[in-house]
C-alpha positions as CSV (number, residue, x, y, z in Angstrom):
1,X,-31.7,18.0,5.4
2,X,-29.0,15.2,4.4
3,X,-27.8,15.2,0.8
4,X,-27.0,12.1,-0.8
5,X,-24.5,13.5,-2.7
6,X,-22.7,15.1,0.4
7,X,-19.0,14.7,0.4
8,X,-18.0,12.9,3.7
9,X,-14.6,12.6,5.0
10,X,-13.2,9.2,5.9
11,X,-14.2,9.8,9.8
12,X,-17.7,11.5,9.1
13,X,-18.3,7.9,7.0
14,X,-17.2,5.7,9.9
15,X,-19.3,8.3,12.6
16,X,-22.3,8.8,10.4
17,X,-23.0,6.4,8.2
18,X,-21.6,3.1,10.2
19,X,-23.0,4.4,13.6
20,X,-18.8,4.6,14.7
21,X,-19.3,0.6,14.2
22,X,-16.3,0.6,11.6
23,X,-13.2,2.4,12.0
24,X,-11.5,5.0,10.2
25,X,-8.7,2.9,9.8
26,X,-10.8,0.1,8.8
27,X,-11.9,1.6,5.5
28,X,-8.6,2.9,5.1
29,X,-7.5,-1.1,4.9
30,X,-10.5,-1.7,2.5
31,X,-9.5,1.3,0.4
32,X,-6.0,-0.2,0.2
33,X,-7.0,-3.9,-0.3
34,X,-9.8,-2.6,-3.2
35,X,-12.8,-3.2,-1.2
36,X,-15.7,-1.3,0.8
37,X,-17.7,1.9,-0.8
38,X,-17.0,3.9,-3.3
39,X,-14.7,7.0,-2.4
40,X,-13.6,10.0,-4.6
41,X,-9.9,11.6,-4.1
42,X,-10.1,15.6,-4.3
43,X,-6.2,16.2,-4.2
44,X,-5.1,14.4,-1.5
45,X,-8.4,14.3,0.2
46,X,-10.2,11.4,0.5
47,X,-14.0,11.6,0.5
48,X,-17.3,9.7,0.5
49,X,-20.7,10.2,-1.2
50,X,-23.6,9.7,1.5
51,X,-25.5,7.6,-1.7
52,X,-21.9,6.0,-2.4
53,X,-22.2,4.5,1.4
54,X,-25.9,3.8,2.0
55,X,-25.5,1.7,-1.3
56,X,-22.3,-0.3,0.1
57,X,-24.3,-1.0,3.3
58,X,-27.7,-1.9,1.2
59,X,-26.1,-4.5,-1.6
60,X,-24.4,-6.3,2.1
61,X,-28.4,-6.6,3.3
62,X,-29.2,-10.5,3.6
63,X,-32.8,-11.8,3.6
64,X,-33.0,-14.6,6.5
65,X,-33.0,-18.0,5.0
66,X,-35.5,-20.2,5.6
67,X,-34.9,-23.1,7.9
């Protein structure tokens, strides 16, 4: 059973949670530039919340617009 409040590393995020449609070194470019989820650093370890990512991916959700 998933926990949202497992740790993932930066390629379990892109694998799992991004269905391997965002790189590794993508998020590493948004962690540099300030964007994308929220990540926690453990050391030199860089990790991900499963709730921290799901949330990212929900608040970029779009209703369709009306024509």
């Amino acid at each position: 059973m998933e926990n949202p409040n497992d740790l993932l590393t930066t390629e379990q995020a892109a694998a799992e949670e991004f269905d391997s449609k965002i790189s590794p070194a993508t998020m590493q470019w948004w962690r540099a530039k300030g964007r994308g989820p929220k990540y926690l650093k453990i050391g030199r370890r860089v990790v991900y919340r499963r709730c921290d990512l799901r949330a990212y991916v929900e608040a970029g959700e779009r209703a369709p617009e009306a024509a």
